[in-house]
C-alpha positions as CSV (number, residue, x, y, z in Angstrom):
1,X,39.4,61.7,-39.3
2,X,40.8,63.5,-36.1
3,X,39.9,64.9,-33.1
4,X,39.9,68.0,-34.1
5,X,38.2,68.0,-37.3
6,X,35.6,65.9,-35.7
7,X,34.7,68.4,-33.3
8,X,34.7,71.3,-35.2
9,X,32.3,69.2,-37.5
10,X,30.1,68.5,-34.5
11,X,30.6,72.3,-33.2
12,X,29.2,73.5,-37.0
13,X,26.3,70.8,-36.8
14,X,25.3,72.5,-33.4
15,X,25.3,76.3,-34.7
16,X,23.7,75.4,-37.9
17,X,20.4,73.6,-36.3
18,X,20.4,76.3,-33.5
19,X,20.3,79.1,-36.7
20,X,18.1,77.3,-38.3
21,X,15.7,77.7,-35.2
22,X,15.8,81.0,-34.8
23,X,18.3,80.6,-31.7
24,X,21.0,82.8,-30.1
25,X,24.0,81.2,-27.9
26,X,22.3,83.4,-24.9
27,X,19.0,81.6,-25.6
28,X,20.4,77.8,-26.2
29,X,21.8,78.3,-22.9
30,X,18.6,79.3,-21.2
31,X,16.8,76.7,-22.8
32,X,19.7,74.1,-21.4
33,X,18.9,71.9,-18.2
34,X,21.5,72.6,-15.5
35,X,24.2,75.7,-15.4
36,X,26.4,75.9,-18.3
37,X,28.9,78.7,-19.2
38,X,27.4,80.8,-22.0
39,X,30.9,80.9,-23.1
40,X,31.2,77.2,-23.4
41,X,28.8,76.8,-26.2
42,X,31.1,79.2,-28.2
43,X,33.8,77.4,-27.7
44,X,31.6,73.8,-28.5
45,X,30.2,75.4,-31.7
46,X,34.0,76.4,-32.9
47,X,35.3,72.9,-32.4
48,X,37.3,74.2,-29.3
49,X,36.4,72.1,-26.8
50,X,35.3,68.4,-26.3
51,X,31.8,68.2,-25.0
52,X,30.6,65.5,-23.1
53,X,27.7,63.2,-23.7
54,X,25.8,64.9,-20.8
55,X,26.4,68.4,-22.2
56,X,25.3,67.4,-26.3
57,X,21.9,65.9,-24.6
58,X,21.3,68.7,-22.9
59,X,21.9,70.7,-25.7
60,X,20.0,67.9,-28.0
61,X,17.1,69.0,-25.9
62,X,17.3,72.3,-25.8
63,X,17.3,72.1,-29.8
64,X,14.6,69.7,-29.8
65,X,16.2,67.3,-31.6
66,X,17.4,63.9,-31.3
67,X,21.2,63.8,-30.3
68,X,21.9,61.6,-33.5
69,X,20.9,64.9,-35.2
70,X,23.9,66.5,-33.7
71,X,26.3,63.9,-34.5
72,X,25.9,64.0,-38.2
73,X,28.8,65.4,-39.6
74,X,29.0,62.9,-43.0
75,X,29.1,65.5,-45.4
């Protein structure tokens, strides 16, 4: 698998648990520890950037789930 697809697969994992709960982009990023760029979690949940392991634990936590949850991509 490549880079690429692997992050868009990790980017769709992301928007699809933060639907699920009810969550906008504006509200994930309140939720979030620290300062993020509201614009960054776009860009994470379309696969157009690489997060780091910092920023999916953050946002792990902000979903209140476990950060395996957000590495799931096996289809």
């Amino acid at each position: 698998m490549e880079k690429s697809e692997i992050l868009k697969l990790i980017g769709k994992r992301i928007k699809e648990l933060r639907i699920q709960k009810g969550i906008s982009q504006a509200d994930l990023v309140g939720r979030m520890e620290g300062n993020i760029d509201p614009t960054n979690i776009s860009r994470i949940e379309a696969g157009r950037t690489n997060p780091t392991v910092i920023t999916l634990y953050r946002i792990a936590e902000a979903l209140e789930v476990d950060i395996k949850a957000l590495l799931d991509v096996q289809d």
